[in-house]
PDB file of N, CA, C and O in Angstrom:
ATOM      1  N   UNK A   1      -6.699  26.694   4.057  1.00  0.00           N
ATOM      2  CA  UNK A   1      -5.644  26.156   3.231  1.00  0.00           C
ATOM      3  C   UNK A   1      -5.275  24.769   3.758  1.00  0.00           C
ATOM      4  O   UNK A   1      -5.193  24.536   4.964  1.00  0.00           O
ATOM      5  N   UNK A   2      -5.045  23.818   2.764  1.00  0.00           N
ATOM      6  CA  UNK A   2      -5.151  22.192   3.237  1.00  0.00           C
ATOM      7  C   UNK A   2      -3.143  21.915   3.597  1.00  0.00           C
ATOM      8  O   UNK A   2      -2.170  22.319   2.960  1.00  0.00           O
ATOM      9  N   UNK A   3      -3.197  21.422   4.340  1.00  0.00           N
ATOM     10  CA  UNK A   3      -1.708  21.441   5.315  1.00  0.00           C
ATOM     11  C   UNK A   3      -0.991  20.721   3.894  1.00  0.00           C
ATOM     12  O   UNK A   3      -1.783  20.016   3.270  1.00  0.00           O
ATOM     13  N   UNK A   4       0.369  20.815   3.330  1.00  0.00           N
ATOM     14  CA  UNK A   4       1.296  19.977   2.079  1.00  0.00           C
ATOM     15  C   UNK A   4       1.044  18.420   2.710  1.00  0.00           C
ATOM     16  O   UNK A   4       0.693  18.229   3.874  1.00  0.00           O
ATOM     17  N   UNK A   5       1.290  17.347   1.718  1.00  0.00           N
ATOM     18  CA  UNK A   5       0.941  16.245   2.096  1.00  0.00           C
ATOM     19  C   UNK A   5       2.470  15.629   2.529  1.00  0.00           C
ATOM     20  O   UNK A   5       3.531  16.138   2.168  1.00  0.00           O
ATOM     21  N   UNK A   6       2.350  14.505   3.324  1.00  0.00           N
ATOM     22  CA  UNK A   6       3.530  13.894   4.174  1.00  0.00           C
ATOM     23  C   UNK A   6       3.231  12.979   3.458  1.00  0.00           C
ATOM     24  O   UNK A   6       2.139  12.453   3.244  1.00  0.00           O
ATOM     25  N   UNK A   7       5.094  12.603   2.739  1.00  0.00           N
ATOM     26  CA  UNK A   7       5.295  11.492   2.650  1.00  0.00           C
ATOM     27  C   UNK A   7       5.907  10.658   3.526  1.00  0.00           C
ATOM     28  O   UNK A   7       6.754  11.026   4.340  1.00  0.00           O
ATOM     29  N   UNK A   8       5.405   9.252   3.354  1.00  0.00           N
ATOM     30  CA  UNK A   8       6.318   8.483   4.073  1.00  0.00           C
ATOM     31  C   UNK A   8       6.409   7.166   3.248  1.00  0.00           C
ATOM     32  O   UNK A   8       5.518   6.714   2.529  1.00  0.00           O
ATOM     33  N   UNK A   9       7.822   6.547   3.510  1.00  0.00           N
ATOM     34  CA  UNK A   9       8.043   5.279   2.535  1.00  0.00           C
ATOM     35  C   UNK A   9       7.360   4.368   3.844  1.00  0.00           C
ATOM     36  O   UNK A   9       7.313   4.536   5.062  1.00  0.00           O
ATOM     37  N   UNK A  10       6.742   3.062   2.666  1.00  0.00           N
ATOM     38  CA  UNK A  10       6.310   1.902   3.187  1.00  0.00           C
ATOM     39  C   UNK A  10       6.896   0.612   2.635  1.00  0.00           C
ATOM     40  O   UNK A  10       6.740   0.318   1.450  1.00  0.00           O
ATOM     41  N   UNK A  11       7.580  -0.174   3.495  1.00  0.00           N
ATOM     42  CA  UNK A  11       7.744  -1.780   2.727  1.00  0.00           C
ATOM     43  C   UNK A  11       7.035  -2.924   3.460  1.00  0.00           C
ATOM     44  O   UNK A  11       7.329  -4.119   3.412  1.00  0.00           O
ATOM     45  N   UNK A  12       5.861  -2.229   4.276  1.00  0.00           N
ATOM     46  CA  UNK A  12       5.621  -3.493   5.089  1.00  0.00           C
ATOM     47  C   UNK A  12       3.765  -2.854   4.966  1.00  0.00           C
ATOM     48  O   UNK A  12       3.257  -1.736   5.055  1.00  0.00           O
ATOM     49  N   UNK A  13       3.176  -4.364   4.703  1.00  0.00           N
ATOM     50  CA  UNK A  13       1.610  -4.100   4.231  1.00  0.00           C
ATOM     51  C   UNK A  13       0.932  -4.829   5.270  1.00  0.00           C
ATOM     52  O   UNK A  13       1.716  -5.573   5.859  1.00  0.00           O
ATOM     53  N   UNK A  14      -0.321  -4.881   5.728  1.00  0.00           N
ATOM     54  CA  UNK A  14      -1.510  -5.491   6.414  1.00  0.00           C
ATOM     55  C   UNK A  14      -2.423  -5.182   6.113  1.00  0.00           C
ATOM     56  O   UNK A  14      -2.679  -4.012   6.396  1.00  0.00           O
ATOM     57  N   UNK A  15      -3.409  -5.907   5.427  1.00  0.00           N
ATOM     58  CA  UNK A  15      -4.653  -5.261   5.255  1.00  0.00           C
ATOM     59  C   UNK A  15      -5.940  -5.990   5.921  1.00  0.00           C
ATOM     60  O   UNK A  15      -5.597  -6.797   6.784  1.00  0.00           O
ATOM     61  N   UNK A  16      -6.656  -5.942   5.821  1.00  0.00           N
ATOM     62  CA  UNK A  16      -7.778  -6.673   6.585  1.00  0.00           C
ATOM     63  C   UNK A  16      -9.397  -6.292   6.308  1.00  0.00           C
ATOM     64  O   UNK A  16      -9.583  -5.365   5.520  1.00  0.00           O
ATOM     65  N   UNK A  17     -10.271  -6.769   6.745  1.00  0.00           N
ATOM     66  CA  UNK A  17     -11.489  -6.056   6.372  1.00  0.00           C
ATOM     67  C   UNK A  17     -12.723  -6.463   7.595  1.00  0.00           C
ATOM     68  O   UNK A  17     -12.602  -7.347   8.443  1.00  0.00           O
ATOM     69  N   UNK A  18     -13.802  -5.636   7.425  1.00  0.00           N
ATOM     70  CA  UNK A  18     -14.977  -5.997   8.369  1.00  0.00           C
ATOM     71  C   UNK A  18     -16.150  -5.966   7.266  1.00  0.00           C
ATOM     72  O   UNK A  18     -15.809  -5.984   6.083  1.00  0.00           O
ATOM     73  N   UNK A  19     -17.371  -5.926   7.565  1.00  0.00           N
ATOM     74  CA  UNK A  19     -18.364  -6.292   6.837  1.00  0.00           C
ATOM     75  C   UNK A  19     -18.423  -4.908   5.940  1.00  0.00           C
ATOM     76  O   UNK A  19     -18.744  -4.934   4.752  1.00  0.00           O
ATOM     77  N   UNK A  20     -18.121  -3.845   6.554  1.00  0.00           N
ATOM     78  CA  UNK A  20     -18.286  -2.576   6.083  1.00  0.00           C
ATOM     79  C   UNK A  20     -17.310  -1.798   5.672  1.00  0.00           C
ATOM     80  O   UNK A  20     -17.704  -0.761   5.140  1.00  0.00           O
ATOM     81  N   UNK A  21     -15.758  -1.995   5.760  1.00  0.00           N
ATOM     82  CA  UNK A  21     -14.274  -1.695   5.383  1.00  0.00           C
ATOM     83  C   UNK A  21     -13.591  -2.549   5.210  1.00  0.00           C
ATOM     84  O   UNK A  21     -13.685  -3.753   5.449  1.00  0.00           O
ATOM     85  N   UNK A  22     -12.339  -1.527   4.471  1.00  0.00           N
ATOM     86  CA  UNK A  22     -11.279  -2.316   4.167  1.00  0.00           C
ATOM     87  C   UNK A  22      -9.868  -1.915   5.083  1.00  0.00           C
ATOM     88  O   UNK A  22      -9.484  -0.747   5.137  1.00  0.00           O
ATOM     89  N   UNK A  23      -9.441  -2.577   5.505  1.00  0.00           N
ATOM     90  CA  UNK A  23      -8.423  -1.816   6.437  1.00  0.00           C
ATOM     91  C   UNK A  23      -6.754  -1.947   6.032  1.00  0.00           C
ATOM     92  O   UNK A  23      -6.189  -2.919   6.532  1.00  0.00           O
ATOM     93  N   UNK A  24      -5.997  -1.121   5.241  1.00  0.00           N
ATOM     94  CA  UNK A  24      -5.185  -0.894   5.096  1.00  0.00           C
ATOM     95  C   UNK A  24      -3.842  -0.874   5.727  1.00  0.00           C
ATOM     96  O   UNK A  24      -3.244  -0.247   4.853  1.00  0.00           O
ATOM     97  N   UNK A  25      -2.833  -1.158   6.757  1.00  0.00           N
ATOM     98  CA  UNK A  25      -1.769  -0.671   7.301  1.00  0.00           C
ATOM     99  C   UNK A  25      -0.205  -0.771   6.708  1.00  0.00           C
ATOM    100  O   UNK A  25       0.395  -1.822   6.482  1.00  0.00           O
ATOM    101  N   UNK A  26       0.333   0.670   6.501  1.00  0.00           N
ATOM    102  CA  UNK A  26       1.428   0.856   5.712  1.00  0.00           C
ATOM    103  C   UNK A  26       2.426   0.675   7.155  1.00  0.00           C
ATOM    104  O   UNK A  26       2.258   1.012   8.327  1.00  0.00           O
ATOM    105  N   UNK A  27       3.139   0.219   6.682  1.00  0.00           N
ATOM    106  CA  UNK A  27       4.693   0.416   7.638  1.00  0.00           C
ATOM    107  C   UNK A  27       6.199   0.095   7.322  1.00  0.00           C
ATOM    108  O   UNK A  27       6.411  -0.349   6.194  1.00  0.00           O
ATOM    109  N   UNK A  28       7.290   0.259   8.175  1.00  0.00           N
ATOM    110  CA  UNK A  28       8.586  -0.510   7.665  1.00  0.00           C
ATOM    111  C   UNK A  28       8.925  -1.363   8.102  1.00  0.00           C
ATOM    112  O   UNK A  28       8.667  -1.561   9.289  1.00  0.00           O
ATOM    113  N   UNK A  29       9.823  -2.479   7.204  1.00  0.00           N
ATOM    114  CA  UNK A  29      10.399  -3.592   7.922  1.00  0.00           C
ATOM    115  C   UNK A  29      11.916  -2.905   7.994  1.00  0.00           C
ATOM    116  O   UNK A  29      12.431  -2.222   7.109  1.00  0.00           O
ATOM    117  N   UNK A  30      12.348  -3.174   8.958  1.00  0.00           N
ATOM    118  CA  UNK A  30      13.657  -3.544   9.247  1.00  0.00           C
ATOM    119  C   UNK A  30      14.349  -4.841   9.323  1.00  0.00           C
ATOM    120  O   UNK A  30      13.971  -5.651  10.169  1.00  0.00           O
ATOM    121  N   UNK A  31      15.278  -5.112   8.567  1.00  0.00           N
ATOM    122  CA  UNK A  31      16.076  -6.385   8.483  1.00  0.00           C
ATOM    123  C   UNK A  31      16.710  -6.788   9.611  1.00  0.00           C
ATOM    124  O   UNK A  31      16.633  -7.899  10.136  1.00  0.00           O
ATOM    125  N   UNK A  32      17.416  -5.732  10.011  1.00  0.00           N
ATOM    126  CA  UNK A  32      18.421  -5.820  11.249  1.00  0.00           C
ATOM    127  C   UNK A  32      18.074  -6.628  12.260  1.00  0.00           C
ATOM    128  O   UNK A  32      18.640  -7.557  12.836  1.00  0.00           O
ATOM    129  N   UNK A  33      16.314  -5.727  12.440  1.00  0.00           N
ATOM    130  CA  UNK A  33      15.651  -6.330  13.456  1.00  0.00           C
ATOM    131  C   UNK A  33      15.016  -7.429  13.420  1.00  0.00           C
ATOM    132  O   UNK A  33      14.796  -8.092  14.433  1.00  0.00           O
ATOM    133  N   UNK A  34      14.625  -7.775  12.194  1.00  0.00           N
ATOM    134  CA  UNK A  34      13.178  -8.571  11.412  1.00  0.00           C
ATOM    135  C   UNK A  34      12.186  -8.176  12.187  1.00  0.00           C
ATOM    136  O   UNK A  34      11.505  -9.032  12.752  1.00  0.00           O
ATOM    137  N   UNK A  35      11.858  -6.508  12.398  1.00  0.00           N
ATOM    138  CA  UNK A  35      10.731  -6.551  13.110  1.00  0.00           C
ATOM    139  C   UNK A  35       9.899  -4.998  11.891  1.00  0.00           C
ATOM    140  O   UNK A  35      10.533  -4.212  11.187  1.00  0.00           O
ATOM    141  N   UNK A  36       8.678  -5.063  12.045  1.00  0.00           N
ATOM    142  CA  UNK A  36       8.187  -3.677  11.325  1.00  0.00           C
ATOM    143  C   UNK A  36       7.549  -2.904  12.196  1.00  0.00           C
ATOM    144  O   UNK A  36       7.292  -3.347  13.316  1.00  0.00           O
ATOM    145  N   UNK A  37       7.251  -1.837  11.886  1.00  0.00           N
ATOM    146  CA  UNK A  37       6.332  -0.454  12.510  1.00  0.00           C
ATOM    147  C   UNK A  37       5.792  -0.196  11.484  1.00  0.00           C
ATOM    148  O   UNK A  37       6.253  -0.087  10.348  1.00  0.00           O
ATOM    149  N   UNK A  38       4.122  -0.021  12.123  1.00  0.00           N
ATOM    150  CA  UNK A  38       3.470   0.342  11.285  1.00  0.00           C
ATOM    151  C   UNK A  38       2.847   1.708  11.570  1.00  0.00           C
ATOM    152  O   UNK A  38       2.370   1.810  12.700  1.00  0.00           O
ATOM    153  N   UNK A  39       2.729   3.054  10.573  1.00  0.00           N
ATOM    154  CA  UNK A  39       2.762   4.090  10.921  1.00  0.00           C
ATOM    155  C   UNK A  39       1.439   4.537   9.651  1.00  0.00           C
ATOM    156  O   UNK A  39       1.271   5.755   9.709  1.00  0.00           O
ATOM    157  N   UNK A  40       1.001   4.227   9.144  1.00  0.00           N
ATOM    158  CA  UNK A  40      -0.285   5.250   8.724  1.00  0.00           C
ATOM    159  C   UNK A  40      -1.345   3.489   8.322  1.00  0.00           C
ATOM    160  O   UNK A  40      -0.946   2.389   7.940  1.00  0.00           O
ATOM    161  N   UNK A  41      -2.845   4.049   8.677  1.00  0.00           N
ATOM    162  CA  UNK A  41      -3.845   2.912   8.801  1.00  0.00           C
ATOM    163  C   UNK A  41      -4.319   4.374   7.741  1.00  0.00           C
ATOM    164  O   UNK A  41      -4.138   5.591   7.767  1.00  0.00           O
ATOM    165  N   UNK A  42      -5.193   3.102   6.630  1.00  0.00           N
ATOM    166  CA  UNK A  42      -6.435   3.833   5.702  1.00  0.00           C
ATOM    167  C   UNK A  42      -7.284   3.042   6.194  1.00  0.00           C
ATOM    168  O   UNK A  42      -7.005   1.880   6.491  1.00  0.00           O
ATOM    169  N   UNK A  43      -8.330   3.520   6.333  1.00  0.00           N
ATOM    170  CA  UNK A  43      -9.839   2.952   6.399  1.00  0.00           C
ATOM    171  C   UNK A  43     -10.755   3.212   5.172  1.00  0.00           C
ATOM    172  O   UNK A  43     -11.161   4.361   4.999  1.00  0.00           O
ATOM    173  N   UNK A  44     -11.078   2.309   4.382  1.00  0.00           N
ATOM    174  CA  UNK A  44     -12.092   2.996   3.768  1.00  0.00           C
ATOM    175  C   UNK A  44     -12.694   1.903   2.962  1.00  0.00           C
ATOM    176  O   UNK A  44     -11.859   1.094   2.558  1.00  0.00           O
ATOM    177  N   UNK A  45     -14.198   1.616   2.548  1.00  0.00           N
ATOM    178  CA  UNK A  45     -15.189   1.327   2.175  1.00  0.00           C
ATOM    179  C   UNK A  45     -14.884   0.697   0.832  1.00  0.00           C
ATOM    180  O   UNK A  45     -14.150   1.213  -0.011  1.00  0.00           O
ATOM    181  N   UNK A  46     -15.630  -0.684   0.677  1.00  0.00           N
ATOM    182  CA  UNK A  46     -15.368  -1.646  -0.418  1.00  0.00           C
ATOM    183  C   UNK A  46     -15.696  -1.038  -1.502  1.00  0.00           C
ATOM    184  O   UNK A  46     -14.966  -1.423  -2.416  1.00  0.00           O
ATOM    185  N   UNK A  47     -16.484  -0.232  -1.855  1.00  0.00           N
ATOM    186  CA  UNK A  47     -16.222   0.144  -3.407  1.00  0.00           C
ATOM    187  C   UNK A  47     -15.038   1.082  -3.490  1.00  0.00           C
ATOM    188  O   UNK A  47     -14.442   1.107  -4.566  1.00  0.00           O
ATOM    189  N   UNK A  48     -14.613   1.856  -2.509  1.00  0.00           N
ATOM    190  CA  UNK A  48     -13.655   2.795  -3.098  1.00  0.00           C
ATOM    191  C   UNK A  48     -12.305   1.893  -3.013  1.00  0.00           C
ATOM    192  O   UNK A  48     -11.426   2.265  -3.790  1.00  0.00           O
ATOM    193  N   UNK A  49     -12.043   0.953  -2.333  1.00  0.00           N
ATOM    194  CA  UNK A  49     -10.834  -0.236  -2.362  1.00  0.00           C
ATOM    195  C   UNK A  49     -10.902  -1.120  -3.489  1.00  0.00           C
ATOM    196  O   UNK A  49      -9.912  -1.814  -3.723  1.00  0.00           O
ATOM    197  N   UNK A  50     -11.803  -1.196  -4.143  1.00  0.00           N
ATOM    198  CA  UNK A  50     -12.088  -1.721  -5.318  1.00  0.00           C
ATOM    199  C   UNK A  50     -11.295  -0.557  -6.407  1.00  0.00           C
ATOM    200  O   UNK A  50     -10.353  -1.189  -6.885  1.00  0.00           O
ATOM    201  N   UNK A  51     -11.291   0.550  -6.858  1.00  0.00           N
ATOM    202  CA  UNK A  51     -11.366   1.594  -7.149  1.00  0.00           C
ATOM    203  C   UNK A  51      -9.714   1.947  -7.179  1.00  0.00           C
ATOM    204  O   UNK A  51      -8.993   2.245  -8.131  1.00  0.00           O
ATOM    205  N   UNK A  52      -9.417   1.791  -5.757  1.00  0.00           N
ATOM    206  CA  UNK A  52      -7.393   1.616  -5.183  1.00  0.00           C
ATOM    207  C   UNK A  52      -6.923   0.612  -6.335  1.00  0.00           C
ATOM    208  O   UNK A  52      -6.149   0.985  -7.216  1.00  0.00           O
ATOM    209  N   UNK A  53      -7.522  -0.892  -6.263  1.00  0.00           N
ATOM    210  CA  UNK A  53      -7.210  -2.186  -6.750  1.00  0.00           C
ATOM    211  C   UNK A  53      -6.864  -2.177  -8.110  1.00  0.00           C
ATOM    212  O   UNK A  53      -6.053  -3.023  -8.487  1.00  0.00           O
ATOM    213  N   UNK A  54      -7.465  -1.142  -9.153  1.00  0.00           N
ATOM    214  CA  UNK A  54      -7.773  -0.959 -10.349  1.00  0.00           C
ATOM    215  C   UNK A  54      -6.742  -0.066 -10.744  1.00  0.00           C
ATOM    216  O   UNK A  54      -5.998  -0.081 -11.725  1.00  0.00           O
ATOM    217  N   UNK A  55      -6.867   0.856  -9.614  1.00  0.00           N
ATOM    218  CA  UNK A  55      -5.482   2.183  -9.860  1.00  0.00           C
ATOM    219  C   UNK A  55      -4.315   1.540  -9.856  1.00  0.00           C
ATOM    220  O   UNK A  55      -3.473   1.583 -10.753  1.00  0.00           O
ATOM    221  N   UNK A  56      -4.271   1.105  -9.129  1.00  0.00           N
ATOM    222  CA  UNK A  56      -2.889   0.290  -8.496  1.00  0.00           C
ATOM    223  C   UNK A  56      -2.102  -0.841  -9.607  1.00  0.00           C
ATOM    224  O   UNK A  56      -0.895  -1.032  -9.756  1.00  0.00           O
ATOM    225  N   UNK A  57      -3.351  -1.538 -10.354  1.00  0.00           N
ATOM    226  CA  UNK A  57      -2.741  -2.754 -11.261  1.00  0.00           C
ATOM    227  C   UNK A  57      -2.813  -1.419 -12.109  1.00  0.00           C
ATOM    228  O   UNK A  57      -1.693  -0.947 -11.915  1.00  0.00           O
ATOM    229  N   UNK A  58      -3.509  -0.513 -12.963  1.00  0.00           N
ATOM    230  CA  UNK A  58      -2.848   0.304 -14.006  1.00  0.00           C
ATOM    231  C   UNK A  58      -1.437   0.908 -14.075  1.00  0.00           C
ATOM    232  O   UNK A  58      -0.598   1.036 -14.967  1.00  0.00           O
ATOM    233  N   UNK A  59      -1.517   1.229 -12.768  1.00  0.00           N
ATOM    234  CA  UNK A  59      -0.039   2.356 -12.695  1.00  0.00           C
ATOM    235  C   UNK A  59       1.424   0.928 -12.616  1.00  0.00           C
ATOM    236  O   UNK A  59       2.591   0.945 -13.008  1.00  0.00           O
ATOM    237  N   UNK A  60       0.662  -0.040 -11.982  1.00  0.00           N
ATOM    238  CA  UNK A  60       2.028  -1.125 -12.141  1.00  0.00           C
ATOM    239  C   UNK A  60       1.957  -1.805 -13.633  1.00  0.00           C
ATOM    240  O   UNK A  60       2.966  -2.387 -14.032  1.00  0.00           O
ATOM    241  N   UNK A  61       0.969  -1.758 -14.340  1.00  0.00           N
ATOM    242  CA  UNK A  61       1.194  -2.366 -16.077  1.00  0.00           C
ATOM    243  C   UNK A  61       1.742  -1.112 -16.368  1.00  0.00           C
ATOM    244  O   UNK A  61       2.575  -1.244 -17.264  1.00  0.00           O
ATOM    245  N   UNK A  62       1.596   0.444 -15.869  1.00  0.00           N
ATOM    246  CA  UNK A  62       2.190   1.383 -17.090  1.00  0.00           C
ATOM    247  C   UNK A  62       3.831   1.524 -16.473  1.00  0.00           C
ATOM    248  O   UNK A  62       4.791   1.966 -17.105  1.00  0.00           O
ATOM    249  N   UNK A  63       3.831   1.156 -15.455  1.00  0.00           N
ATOM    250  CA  UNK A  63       5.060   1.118 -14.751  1.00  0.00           C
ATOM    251  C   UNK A  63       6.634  -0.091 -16.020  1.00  0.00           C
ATOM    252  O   UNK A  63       7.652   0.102 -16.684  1.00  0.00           O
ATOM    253  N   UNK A  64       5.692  -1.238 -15.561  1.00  0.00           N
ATOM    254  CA  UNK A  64       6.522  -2.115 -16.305  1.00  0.00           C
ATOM    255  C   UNK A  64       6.094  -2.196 -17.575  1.00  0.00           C
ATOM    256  O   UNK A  64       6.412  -3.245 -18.137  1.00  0.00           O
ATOM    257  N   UNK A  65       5.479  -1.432 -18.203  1.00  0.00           N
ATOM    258  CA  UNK A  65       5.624  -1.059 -19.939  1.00  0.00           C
ATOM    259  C   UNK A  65       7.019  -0.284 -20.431  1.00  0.00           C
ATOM    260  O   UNK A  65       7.632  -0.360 -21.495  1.00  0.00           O
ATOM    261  N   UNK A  66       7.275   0.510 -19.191  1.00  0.00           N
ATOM    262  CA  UNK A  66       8.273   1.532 -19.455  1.00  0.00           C
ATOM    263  C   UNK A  66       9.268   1.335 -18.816  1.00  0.00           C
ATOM    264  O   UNK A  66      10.221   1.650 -19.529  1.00  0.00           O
ATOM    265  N   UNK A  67       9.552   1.036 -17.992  1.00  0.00           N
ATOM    266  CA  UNK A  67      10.748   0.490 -17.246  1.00  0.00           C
ATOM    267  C   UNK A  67      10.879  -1.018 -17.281  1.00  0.00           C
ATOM    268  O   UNK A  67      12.061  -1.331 -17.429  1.00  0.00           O
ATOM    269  N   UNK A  68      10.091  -2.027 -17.197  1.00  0.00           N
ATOM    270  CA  UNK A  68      10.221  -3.265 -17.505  1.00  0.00           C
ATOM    271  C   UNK A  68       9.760  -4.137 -16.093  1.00  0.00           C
ATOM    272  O   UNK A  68       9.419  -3.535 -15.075  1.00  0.00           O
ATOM    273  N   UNK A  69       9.794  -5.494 -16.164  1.00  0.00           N
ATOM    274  CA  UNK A  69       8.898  -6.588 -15.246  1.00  0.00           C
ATOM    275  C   UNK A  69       9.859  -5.741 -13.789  1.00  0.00           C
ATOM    276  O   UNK A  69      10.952  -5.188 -13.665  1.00  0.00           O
ATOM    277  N   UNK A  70       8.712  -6.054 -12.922  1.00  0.00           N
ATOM    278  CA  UNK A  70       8.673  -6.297 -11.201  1.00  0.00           C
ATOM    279  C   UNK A  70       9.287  -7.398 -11.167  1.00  0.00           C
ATOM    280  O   UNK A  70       9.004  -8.312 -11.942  1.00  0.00           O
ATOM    281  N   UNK A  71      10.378  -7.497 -10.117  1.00  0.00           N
ATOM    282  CA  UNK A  71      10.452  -8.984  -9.984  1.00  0.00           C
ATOM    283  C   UNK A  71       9.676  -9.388  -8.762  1.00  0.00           C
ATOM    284  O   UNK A  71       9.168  -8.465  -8.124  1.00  0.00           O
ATOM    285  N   UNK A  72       9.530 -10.415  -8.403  1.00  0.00           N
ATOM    286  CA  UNK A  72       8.510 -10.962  -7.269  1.00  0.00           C
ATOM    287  C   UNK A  72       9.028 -10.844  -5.730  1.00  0.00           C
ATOM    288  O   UNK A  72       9.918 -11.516  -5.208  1.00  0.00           O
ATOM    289  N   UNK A  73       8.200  -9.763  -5.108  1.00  0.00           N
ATOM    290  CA  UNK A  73       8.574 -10.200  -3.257  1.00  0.00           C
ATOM    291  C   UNK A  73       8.752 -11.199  -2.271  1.00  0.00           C
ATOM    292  O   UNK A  73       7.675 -11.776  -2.122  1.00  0.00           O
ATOM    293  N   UNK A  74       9.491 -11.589  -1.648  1.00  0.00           N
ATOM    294  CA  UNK A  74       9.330 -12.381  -0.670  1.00  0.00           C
ATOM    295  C   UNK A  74       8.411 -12.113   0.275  1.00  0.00           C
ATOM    296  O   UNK A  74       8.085 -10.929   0.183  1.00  0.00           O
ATOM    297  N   UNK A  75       7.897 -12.619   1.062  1.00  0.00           N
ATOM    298  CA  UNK A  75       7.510 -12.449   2.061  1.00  0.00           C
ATOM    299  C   UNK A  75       7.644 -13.214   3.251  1.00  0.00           C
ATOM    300  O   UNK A  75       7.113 -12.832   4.294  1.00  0.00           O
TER     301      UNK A  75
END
């Protein structure tokens, strides 16, 4: 039996890549501090990050079809 899945919130991104991956890191920023922790790394392979890229812009066009525009992050 596969363990329930853990969520965790992320507002802080890094991603990166090598010839053969794509490297992902989710974490939080804290204001207080202006500092982040980063707590879950994905690893995984350019076609299936390709694949994320595609999911990701669908669910944010069906997102703001129905609820309306993102406004833009700072960074």
């Amino acid at each position: 039996m596969a363990a329930p899945l853990e969520g965790r919130y992320a507002n802080y991104f890094e991603l990166g890549f090598t010839a053969f991956e794509f490297l992902l890191d989710f974490g939080q920023f804290d204001q207080d501090t202006e500092s982040a922790i980063r707590h879950t790394r994905i690893i995984t392979n350019p076609t299936s990050a390709r694949v994320f890229l595609k999911m990701l812009a669908e669910v944010v066009a069906e997102y703001e079809a129905k609820v309306g525009p993102i406004g833009e992050a700072q960074r």
